[in-house]
C-alpha positions in Angstrom: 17.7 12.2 -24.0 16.4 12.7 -27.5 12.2 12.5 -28.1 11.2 9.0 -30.0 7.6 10.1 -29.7 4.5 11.7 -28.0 1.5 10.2 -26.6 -2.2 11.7 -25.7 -4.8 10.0 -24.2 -8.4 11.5 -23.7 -11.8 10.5 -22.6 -14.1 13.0 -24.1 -16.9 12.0 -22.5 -19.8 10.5 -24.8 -18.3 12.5 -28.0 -21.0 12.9 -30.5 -21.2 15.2 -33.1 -22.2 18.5 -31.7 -20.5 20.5 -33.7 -19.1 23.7 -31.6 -17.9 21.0 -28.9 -16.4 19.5 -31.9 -14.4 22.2 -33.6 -13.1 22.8 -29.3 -12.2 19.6 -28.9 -10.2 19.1 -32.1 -8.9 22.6 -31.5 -7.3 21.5 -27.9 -6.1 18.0 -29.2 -4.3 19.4 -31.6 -3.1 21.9 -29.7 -0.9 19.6 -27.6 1.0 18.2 -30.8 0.9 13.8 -30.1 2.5 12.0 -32.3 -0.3 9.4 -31.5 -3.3 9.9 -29.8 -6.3 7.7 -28.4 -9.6 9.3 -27.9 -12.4 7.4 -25.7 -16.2 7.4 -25.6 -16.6 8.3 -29.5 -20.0 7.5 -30.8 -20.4 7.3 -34.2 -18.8 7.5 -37.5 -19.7 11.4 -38.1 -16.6 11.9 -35.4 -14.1 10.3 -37.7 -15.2 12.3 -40.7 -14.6 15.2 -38.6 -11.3 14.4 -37.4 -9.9 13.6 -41.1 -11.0 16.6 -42.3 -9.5 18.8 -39.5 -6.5 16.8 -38.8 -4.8 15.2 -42.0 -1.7 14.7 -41.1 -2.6 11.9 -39.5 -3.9 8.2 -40.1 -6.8 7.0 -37.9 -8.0 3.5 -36.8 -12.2 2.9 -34.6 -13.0 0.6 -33.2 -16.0 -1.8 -34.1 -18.6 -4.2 -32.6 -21.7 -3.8 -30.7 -20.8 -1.4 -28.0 -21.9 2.0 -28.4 -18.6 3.7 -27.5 -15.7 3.3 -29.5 -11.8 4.0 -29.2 -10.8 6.0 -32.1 -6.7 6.3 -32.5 -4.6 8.6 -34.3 -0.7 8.4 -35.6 1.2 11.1 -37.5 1.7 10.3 -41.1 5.9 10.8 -40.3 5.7 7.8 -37.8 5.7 4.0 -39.3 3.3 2.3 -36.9 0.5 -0.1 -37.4 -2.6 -0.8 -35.4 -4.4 -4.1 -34.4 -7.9 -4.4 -32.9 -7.2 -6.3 -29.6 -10.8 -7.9 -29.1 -9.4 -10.2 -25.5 -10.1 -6.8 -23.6 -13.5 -7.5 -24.0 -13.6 -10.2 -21.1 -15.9 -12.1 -23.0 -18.6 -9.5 -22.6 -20.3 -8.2 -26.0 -20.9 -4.2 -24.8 -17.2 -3.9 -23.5 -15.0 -1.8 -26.1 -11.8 -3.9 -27.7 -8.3 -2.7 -26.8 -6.1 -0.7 -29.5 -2.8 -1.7 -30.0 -0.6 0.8 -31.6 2.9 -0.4 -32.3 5.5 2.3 -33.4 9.0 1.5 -35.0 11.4 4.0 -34.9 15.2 2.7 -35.2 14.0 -0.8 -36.1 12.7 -1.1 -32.4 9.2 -1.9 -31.9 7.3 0.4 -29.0 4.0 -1.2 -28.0 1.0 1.6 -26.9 -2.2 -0.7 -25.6 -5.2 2.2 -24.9 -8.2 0.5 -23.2 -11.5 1.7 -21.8 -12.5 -0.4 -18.6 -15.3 -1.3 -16.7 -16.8 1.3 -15.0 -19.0 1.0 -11.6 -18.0 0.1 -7.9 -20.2 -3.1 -7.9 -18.6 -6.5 -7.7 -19.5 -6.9 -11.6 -17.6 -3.7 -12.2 -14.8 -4.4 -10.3 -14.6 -7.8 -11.3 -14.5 -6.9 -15.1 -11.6 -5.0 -14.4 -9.6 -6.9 -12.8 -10.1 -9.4 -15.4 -8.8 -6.9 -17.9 -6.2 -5.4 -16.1 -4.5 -8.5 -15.7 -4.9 -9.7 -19.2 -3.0 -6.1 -20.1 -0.1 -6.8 -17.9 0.2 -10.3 -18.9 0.2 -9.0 -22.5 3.7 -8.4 -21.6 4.6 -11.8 -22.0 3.2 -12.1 -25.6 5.4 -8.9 -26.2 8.3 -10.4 -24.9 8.1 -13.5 -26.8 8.4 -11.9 -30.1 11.1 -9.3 -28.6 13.5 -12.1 -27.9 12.9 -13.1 -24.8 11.7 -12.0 -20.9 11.8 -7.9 -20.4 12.9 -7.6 -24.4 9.7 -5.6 -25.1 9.2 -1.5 -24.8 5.4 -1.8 -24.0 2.5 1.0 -22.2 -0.8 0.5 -21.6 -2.8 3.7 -21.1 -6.4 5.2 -20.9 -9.6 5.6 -18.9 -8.8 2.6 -16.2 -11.8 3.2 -13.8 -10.2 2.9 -11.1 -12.8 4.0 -8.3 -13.0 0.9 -6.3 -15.9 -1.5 -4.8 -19.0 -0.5 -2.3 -19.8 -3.6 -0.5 -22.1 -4.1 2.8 -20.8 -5.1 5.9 -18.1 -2.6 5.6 -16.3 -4.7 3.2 -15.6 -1.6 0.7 -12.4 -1.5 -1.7 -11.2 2.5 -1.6 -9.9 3.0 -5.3 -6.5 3.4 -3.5 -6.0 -0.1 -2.4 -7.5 -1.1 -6.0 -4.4 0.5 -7.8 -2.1 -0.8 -4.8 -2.8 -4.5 -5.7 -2.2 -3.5 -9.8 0.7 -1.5 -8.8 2.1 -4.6 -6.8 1.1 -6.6 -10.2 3.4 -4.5 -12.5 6.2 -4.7 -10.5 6.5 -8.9 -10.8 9.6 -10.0 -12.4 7.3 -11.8 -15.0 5.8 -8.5 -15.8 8.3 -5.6 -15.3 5.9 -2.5 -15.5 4.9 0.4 -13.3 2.7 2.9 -13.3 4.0 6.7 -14.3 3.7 9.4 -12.2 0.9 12.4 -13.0 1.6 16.0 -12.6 -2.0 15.7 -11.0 -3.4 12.6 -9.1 -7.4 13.2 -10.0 -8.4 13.2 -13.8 -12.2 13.0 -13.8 -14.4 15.7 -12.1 -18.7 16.7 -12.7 -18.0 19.8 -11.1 -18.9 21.6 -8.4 -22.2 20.9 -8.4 -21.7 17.7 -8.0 -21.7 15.0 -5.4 -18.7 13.1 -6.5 -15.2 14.2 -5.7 -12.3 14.3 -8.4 -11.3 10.9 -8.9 -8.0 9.4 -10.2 -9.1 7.1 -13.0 -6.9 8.0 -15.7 -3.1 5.7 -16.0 -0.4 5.1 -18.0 1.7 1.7 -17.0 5.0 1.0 -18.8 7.5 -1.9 -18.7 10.6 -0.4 -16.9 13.0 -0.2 -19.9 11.3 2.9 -21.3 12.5 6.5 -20.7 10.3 9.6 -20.5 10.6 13.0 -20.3 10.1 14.9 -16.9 7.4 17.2 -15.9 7.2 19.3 -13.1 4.6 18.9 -10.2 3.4 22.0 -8.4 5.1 20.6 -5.6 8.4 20.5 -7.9 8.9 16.9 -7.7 8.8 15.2 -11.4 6.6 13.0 -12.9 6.1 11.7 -16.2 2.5 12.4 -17.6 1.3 15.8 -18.1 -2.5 16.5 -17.0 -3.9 19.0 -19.2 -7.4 20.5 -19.0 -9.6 21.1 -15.9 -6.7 19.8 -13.9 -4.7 22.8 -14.5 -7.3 25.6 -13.8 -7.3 27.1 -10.3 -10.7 28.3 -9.6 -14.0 26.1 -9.2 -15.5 28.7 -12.1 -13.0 27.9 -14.0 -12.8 24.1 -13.4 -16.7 23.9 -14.4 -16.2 25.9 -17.7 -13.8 23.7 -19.1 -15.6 20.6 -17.8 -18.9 21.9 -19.6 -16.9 22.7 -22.5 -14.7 19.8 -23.3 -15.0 16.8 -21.0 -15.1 15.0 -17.5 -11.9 13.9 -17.9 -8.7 15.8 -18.5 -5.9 15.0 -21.2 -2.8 12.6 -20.2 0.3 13.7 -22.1 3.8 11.8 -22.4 6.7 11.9 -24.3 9.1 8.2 -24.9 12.6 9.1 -25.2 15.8 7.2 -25.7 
């Protein structure tokens, strides 16, 4: 299998411009060499000046509205792609961020990447707004499909910072964030939809540290339709999977966890390659 392309996908964690977390940032992005990129939590425009200056080889799409935290995408200047604004993600709800739709052609095939920011919060409203989204992103699909040709025709991936943490609810009626991605991952595998969701060379993505209160929590995913091939990575347990956690997830002390977490973000870096 040959690479078609690389994918990063990143919640930096309410990135502002201060400008030695900056320069770090920008430094580790780049570092991991994606052909596109989506970047999550980006407040203001001072960001994007900062990423065309230090990274100009590529092309960059925000997006805009009234929320406060945008998604800011990146695609190498040697890739045709072109981006759309997907303002449906917002269920309705003015503060939500839009989804991005990057759609790369290589080979006169079109390869659909859909990066989204869900609800966050283990309320019913929380919960409720993302199930609402999720299932407009794997029904998306169908759109896809439609202009592929027909049912399963399209390559399509929907990644990013899915808050998956599940519902607190009296009585003992809690949802644990497991059986929340159960019922999505018995979603993607519908014949209507034909998705699933990619393995991780580590489970948890989001971590406050030692300090805090809050365990590691797996909130970061990648789904794609079932006729897409990736390249392996290797587990510590040296089974494969197909996304590659980079940051605190890879250090092996509770020192070094909380450095990188204090230097960079909450969240660590998802990494994939599509091959043919």
């Amino acid at each position: 299998m040959a690479k078609l392309f690389s994918v990063a996908s990143w919640n930096v964690e309410h990135f502002a411009l201060d400008p030695g977390r900056v320069k770090r940032v920008i430094a580790f992005l780049d570092a991991q060499r994606p052909d596109v990129f989506g970047l999550f939590e980006v407040e203001g425009a001072t960001i994007f000046n900062e990423l065309v200056a230090k990274m100009p080889d590529y092309t960059f799409q925000i997006t805009e509205g009234p929320q406060t935290q945008e998604i800011l995408v990146g695609v190498r200047r040697t890739l045709t792609a072109f981006i759309t604004q997907k303002i449906e993600f917002k269920s309705g709800t003015t503060h939500m961020r839009p989804g991005q739709l990057v759609t790369v052609v290589r080979d006169g095939l079109n390869y659909g990447l859909l990066f989204l920011h869900l609800s966050s919060g283990n309320d019913p409203r929380g919960m409720g707004l993302r199930d609402d989204m999720l299932e407009r992103a794997f029904d998306f699909r169908t759109t896809l499909d439609k202009a592929e040709g027909g049912p399963g025709k399209s390559r399509y991936v929907f990644l990013g910072d899915l808050n998956t943490m599940g519902m607190k609810y009296p009585f003992d009626r809690n949802i644990d964030s497991t059986l929340e991605l159960a019922k999505w991952d018995k979603y993607a595998a519908k014949a209507k939809v034909g998705m699933r969701r990619l393995a991780k060379t580590h489970e948890a993505t989001w971590y406050n540290g030692s300090k805090s209160s809050l365990p590691p929590s797996n909130l970061d995913h990648v789904y794609a339709s079932t006729n897409l091939r990736f390249k392996a990575f290797k587990r510590a347990d040296g089974t494969d999977a197909n996304v590659s956690v980079r940051g605190w997830a890879q250090e092996t002390t509770a020192a070094a966890k909380d450095k990188w977490i204090g230097s960079y973000s909450d969240h660590s870096l998802l990494y994939f390659e599509v091959h043919d």
